[in-house]
PAKOLNU-241128 format. One record per atom (N, C-alpha, C): residue number from 1; residue in three letters; atom name; x, y, z. Coordinates in steps of 0.2 Angstrom, whole numbers, plus 5000, padded with zeros to 4 digits. Each point is the difference from the previous one (the first is absolute). Layout:
+-----+-----+----+------+------+------+
!   i !  aa ! at !   px !   py !   pz !
+-----+-----+----+------+------+------+
! NUM ! ALA ! CA !    X !    Y !    Z !
...
+-----+-----+----+------+------+------+
This chain:
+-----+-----+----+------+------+------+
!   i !  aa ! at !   px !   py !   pz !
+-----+-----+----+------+------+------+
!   1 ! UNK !  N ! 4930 ! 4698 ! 4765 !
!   1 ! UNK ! CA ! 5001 ! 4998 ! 5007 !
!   1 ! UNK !  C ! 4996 ! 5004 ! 5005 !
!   2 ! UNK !  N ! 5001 ! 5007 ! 4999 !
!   2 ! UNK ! CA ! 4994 ! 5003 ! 5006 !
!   2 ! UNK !  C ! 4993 ! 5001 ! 4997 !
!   3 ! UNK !  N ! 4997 ! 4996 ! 4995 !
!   3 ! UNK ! CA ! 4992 ! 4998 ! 5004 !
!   3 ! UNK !  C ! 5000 ! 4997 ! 5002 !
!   4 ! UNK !  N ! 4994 ! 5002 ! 5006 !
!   4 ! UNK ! CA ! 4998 ! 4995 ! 5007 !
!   4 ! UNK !  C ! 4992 ! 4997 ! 4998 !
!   5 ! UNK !  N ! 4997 ! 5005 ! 4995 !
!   5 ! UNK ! CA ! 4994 ! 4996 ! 4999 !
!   5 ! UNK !  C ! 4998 ! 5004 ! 4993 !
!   6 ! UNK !  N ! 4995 ! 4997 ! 4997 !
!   6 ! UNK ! CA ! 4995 ! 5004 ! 4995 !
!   6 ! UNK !  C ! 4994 ! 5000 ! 5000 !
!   7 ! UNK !  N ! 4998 ! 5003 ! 4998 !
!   7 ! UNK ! CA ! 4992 ! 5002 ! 5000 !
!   7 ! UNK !  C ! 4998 ! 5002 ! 4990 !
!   8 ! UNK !  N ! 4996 ! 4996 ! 5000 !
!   8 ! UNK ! CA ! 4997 ! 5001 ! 4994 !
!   8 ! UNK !  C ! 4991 ! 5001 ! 4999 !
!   9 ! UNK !  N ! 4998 ! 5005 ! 4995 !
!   9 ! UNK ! CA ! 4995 ! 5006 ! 5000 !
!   9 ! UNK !  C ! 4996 ! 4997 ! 4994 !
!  10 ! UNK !  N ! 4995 ! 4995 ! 4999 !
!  10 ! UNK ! CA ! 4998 ! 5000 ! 4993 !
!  10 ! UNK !  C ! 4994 ! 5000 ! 5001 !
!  11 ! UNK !  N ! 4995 ! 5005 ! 4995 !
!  11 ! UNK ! CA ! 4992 ! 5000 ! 5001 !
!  11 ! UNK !  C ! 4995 ! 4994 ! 4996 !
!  12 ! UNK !  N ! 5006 ! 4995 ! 4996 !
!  12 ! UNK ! CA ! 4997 ! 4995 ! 4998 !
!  12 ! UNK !  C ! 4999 ! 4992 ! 5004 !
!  13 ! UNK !  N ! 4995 ! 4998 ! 5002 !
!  13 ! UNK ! CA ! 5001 ! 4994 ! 5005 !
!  13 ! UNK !  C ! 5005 ! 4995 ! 4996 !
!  14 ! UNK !  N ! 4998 ! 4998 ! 4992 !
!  14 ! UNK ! CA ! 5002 ! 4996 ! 4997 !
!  14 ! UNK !  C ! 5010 ! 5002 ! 5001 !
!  15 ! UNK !  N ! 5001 ! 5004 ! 4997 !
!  15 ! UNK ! CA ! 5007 ! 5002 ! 5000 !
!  15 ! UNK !  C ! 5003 ! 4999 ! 5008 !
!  16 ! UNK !  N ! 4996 ! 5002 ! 5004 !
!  16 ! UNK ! CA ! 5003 ! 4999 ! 5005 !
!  16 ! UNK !  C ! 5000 ! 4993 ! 5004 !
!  17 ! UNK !  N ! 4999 ! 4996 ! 4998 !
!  17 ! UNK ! CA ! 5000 ! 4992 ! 5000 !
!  17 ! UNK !  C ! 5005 ! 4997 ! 4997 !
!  18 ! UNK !  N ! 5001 ! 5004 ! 4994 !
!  18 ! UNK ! CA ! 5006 ! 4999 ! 4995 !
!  18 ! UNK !  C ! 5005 ! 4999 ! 5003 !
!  19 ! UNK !  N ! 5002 ! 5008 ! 5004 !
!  19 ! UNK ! CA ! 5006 ! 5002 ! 5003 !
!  19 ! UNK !  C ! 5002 ! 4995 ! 5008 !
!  20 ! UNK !  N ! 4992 ! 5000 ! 5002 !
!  20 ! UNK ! CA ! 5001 ! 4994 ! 5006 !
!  20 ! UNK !  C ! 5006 ! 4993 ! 4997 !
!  21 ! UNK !  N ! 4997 ! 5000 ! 4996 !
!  21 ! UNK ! CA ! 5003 ! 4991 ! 4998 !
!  21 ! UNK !  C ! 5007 ! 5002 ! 4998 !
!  22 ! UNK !  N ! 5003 ! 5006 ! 4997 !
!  22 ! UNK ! CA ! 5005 ! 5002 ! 4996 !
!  22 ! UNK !  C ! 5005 ! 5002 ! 5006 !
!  23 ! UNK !  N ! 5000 ! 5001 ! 5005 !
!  23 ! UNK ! CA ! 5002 ! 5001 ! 5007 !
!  23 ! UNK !  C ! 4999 ! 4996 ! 5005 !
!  24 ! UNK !  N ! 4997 ! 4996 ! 4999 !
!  24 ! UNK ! CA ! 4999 ! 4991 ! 5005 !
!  24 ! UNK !  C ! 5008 ! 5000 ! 5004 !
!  25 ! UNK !  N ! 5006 ! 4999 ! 4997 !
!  25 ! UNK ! CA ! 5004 ! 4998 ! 5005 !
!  25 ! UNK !  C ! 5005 ! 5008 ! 4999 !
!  26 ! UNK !  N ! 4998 ! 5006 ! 5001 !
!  26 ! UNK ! CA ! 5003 ! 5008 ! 5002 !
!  26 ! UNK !  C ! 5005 ! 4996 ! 5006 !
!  27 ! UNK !  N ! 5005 ! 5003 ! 5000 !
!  27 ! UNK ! CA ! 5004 ! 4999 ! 5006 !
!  27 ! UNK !  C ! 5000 ! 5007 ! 5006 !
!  28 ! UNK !  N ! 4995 ! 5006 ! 5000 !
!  28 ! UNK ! CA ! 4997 ! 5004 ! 5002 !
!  28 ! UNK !  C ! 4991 ! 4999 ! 5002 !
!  29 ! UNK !  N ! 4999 ! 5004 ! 5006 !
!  29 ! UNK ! CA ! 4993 ! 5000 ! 4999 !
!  29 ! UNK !  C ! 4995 ! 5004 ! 4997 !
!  30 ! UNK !  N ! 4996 ! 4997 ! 4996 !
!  30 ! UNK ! CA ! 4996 ! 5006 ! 4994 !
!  30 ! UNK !  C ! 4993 ! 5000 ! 5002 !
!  31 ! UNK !  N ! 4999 ! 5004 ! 5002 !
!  31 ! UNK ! CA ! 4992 ! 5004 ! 4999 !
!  31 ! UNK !  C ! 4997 ! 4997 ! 4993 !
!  32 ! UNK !  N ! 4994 ! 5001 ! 4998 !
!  32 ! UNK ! CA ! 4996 ! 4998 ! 4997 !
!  32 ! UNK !  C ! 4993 ! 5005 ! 4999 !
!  33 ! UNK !  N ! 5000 ! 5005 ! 4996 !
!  33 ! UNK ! CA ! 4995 ! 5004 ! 5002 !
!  33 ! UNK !  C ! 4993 ! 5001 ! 4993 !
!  34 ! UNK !  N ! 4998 ! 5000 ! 5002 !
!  34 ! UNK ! CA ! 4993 ! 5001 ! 4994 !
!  34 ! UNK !  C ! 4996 ! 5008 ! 5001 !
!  35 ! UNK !  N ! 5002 ! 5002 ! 4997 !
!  35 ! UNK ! CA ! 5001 ! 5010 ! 5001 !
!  35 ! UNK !  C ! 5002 ! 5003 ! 4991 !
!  36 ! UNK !  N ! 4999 ! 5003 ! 5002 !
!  36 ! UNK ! CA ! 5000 ! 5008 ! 4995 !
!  36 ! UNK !  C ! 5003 ! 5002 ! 5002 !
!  37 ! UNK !  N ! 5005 ! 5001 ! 4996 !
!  37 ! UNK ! CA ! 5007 ! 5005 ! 5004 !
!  37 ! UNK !  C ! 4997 ! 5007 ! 4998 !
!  38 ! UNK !  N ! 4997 ! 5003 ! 4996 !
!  38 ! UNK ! CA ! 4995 ! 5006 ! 4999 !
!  38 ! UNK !  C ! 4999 ! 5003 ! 5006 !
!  39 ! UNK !  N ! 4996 ! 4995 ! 5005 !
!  39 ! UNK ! CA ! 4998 ! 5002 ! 5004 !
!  39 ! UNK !  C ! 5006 ! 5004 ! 5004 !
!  40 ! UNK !  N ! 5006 ! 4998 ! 5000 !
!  40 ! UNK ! CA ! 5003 ! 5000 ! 5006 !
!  40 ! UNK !  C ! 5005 ! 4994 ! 5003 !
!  41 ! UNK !  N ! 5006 ! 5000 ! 5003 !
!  41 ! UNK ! CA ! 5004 ! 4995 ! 5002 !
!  41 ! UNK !  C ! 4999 ! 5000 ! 5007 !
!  42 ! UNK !  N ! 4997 ! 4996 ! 5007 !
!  42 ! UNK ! CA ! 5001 ! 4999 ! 5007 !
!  42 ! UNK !  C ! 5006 ! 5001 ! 5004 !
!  43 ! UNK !  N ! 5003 ! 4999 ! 4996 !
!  43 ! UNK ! CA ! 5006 ! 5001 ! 5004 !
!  43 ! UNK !  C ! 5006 ! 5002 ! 4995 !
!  44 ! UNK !  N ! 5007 ! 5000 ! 5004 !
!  44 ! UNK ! CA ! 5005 ! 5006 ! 4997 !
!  44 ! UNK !  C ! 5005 ! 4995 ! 4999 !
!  45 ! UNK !  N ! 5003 ! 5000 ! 4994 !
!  45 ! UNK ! CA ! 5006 ! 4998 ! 4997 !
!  45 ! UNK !  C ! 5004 ! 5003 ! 4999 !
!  46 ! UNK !  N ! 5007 ! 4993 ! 4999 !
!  46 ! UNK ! CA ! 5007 ! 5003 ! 5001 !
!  46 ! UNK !  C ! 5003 ! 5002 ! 4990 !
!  47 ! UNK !  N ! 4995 ! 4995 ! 4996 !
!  47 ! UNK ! CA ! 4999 ! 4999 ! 4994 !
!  47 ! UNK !  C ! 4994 ! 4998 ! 4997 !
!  48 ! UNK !  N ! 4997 ! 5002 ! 4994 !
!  48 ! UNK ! CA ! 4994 ! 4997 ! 4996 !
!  48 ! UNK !  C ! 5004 ! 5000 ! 4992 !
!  49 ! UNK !  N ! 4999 ! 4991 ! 4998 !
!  49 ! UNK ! CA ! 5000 ! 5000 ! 4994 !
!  49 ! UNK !  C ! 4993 ! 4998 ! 4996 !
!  50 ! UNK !  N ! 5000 ! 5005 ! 4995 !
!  50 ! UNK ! CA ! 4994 ! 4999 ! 4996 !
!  50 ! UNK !  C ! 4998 ! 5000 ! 4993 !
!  51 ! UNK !  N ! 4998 ! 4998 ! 4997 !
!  51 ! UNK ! CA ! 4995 ! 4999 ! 4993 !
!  51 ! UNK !  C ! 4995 ! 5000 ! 5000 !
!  52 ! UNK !  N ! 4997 ! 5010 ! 5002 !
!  52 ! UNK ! CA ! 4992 ! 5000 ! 4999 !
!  52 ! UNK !  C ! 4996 ! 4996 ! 4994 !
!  53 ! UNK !  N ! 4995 ! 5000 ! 5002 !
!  53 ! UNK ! CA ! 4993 ! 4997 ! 4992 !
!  53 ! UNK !  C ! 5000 ! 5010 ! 4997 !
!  54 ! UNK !  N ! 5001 ! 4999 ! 4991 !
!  54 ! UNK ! CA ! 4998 ! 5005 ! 5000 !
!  54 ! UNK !  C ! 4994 ! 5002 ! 4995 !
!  55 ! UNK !  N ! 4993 ! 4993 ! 4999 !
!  55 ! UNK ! CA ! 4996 ! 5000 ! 4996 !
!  55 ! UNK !  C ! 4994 ! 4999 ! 5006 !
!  56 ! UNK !  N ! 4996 ! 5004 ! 4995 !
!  56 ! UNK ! CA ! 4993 ! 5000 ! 5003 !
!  56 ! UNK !  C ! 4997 ! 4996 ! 4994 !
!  57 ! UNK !  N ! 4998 ! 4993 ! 5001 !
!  57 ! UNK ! CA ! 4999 ! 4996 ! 4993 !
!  57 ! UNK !  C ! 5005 ! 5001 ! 4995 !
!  58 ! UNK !  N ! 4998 ! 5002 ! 4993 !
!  58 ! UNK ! CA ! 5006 ! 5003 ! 4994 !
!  58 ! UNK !  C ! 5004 ! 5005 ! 5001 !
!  59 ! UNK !  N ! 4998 ! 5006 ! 5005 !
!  59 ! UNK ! CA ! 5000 ! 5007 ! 4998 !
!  59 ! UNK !  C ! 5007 ! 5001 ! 5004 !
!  60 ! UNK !  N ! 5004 ! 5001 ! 4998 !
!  60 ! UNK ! CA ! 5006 ! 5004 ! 5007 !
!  60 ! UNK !  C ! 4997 ! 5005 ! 5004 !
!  61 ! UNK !  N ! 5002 ! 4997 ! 5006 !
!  61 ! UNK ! CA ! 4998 ! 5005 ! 5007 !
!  61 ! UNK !  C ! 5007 ! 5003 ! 5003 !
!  62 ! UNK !  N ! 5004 ! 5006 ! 4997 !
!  62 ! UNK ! CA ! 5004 ! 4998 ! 5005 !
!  62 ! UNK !  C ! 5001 ! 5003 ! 5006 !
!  63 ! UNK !  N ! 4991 ! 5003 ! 5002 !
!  63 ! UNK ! CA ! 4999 ! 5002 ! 5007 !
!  63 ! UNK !  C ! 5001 ! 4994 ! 5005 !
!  64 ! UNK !  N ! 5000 ! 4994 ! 4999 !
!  64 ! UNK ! CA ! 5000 ! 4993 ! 5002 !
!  64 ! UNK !  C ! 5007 ! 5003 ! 5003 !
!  65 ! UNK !  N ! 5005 ! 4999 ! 4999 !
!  65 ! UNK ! CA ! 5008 ! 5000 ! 5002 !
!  65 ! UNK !  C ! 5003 ! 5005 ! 5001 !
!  66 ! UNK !  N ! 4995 ! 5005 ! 4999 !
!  66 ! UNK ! CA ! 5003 ! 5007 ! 5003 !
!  66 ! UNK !  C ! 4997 ! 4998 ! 5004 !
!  67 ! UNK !  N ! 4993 ! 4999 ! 5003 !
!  67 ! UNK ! CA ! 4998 ! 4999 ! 5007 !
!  67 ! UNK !  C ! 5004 ! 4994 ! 5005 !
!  68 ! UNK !  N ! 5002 ! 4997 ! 4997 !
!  68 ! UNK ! CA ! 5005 ! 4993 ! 5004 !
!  68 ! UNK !  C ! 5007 ! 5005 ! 5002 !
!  69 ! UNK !  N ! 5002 ! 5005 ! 4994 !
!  69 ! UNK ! CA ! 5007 ! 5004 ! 5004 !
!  69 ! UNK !  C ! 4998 ! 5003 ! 5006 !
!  70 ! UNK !  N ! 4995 ! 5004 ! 4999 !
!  70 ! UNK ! CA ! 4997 ! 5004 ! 5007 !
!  70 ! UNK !  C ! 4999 ! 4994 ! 5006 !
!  71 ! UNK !  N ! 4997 ! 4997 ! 4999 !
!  71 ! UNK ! CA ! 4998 ! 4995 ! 5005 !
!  71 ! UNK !  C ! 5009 ! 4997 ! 5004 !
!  72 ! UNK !  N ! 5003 ! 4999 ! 4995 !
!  72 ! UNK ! CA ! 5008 ! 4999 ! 5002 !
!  72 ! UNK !  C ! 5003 ! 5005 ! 5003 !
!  73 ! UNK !  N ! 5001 ! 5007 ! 4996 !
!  73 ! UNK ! CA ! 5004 ! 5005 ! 5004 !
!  73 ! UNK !  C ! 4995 ! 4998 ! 5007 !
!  74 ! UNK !  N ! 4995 ! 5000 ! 5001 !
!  74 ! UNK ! CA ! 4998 ! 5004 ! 5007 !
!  74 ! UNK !  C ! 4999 ! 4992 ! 5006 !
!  75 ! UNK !  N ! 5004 ! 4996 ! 4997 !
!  75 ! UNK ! CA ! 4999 ! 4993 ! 5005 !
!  75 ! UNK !  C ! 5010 ! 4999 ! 5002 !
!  76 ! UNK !  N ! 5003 ! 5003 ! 4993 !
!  76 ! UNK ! CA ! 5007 ! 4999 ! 5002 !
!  76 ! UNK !  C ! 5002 ! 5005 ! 5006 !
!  77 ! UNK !  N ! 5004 ! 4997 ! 5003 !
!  77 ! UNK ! CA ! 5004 ! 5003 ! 5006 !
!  77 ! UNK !  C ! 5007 ! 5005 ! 4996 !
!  78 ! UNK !  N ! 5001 ! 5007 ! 5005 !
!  78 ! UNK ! CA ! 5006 ! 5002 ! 4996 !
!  78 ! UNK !  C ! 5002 ! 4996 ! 4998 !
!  79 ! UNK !  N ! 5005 ! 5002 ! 4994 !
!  79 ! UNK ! CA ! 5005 ! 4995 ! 4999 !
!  79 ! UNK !  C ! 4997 ! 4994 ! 4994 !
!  80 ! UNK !  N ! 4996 ! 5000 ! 5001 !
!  80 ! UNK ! CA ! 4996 ! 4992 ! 4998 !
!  80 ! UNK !  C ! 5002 ! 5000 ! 4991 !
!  81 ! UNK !  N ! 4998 ! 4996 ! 4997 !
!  81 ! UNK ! CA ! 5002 ! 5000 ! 4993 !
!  81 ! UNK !  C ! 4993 ! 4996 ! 4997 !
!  82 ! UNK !  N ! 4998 ! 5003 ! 4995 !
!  82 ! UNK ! CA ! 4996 ! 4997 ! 4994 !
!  82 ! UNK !  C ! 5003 ! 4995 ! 4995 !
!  83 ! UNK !  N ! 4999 ! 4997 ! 4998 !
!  83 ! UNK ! CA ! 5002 ! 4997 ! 4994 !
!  83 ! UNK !  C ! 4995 ! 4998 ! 4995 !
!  84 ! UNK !  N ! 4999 ! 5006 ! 4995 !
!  84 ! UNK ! CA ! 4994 ! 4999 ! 4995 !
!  84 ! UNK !  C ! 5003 ! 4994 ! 4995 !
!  85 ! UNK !  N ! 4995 ! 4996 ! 4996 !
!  85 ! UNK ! CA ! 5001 ! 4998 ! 4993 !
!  85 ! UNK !  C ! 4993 ! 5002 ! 4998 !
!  86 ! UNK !  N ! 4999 ! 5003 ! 4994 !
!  86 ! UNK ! CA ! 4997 ! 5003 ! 4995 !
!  86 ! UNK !  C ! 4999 ! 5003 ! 4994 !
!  87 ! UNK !  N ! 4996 ! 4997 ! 4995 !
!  87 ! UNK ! CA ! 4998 ! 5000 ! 4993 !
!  87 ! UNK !  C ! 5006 ! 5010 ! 4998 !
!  88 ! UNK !  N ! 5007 ! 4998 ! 4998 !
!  88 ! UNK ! CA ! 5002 ! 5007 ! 4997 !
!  88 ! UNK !  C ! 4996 ! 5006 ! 5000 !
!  89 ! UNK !  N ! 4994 ! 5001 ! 4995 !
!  89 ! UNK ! CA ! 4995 ! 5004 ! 4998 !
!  89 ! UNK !  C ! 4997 ! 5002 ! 5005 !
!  90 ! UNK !  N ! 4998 ! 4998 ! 5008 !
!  90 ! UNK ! CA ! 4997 ! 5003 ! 5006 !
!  90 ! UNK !  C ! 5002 ! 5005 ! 5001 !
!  91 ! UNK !  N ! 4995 ! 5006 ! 5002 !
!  91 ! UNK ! CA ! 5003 ! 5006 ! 5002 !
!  91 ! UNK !  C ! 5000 ! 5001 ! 5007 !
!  92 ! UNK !  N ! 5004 ! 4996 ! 5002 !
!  92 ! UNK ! CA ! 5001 ! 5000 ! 5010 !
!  92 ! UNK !  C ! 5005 ! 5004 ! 5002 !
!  93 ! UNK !  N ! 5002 ! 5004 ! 4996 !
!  93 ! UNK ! CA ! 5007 ! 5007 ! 5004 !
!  93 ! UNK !  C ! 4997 ! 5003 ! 5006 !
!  94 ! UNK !  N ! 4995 ! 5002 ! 4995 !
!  94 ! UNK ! CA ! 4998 ! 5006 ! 5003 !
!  94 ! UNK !  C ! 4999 ! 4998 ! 5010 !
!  95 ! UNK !  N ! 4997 ! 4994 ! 5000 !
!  95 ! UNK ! CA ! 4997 ! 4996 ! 5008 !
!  95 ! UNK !  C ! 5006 ! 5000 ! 5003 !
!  96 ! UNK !  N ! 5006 ! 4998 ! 4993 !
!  96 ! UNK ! CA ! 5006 ! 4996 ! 5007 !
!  96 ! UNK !  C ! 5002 ! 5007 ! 5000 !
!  97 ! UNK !  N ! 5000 ! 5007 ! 4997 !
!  97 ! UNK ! CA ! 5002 ! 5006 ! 5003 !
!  97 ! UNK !  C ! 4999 ! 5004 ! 5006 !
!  98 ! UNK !  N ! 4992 ! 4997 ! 5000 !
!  98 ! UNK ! CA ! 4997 ! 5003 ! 5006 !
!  98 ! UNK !  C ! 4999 ! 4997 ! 5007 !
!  99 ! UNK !  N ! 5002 ! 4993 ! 4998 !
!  99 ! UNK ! CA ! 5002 ! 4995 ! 5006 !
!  99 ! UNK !  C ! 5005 ! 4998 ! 5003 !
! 100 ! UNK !  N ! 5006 ! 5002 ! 4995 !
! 100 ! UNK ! CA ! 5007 ! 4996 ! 5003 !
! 100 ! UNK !  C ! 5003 ! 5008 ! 4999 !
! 101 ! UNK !  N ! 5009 ! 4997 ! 5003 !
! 101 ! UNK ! CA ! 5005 ! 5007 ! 5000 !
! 101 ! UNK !  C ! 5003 ! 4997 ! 4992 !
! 102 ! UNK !  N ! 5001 ! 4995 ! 4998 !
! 102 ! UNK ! CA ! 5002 ! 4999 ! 4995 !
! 102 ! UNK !  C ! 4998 ! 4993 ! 4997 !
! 103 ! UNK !  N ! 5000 ! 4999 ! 4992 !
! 103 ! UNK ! CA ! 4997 ! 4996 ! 4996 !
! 103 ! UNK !  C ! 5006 ! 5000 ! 4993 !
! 104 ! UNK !  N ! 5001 ! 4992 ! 5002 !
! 104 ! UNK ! CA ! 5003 ! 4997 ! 4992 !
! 104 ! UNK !  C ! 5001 ! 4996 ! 4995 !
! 105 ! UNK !  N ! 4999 ! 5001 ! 4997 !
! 105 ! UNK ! CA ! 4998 ! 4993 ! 4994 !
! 105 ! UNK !  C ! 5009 ! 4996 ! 5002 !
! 106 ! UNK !  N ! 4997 ! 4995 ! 5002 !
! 106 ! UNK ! CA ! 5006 ! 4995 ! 5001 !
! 106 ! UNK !  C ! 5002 ! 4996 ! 4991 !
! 107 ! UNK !  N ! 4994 ! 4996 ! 5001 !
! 107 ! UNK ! CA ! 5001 ! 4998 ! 4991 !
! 107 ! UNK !  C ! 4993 ! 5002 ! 4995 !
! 108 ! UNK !  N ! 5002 ! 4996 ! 4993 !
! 108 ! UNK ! CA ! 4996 ! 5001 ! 4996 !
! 108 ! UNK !  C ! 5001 ! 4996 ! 4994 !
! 109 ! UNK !  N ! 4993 ! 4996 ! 4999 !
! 109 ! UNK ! CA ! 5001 ! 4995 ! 4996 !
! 109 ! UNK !  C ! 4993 ! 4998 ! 4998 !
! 110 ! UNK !  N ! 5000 ! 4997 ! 4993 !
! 110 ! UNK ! CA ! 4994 ! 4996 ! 4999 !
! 110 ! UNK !  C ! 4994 ! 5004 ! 5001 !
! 111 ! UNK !  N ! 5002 ! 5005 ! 5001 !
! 111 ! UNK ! CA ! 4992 ! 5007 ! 5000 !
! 111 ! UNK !  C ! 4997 ! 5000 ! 5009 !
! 112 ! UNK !  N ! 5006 ! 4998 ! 5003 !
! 112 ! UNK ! CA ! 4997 ! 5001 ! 5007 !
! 112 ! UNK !  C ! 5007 ! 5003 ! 5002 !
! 113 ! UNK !  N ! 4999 ! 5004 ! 5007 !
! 113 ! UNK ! CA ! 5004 ! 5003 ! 5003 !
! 113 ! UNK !  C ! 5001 ! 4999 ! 5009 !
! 114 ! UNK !  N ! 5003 ! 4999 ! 5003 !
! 114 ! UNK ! CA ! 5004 ! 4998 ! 5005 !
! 114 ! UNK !  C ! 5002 ! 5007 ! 5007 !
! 115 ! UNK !  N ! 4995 ! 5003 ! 5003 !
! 115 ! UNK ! CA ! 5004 ! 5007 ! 5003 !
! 115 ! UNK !  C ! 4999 ! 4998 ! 5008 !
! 116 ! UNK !  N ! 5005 ! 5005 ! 5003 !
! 116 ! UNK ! CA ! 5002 ! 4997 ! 5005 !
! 116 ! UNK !  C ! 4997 ! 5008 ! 5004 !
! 117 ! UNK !  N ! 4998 ! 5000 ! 5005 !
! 117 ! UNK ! CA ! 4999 ! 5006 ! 5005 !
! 117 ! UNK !  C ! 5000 ! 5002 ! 5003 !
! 118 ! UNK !  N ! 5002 ! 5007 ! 5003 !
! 118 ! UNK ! CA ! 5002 ! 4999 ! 5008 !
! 118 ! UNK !  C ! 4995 ! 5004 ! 5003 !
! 119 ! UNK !  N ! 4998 ! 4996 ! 5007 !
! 119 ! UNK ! CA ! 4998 ! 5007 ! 5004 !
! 119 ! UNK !  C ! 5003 ! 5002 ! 5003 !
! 120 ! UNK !  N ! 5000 ! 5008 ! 5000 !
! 120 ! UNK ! CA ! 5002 ! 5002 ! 5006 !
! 120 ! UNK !  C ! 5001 ! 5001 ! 5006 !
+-----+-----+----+------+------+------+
């Protein structure tokens, strides 16, 4: 009940058309943005949920998703929370270490993991 809006961040046009049609009738107002969260987020958050990409074609990348945490610590407002979902095996401690005051594996299932993070 306290979102007032959301904003969603996709570098694929196709996908993001997806999500247009997938949110047609949102009972909030939703941004729509075609960006590279890589780059950077514009504006600041009270929350980000996400499921970075972490293949560069076949090969895993998981500088992909370390780069999306960094771009999240630094768009969340104190306080603000991440919510990762990703592949178990990524090695993203180290990022949500250096960007949040604290990080936790909520769940674990099916070879993907669920972590929650706080900024400070």
């Amino acid at each position: 009940p306290q979102v007032t809006a959301l904003d969603l961040y996709e570098a694929q046009a196709r996908a993001l058309e997806l999500a247009r049609r997938n949110l047609a009738d949102a009972r909030v107002p939703v941004g729509f943005h075609w960006h590279d969260v890589r780059a950077g987020l514009p504006a600041r958050y009270d929350f980000i949920v996400s499921n970075p990409p972490f293949h560069q074609g076949r090969a895993d990348e998981p500088r992909i998703g370390q780069d999306f945490i960094r771009a999240a610590a630094a768009a969340l407002r104190s306080g603000g929370r991440l919510w990762l979902v990703a592949n178990r095996h990524l090695p993203y401690e180290s990022a949500l270490r250096e960007g949040f005051a604290s990080a936790r594996v909520v769940a674990e299932r099916d070879g993907f993991k669920v972590i929650e993070a706080l900024k400070a």
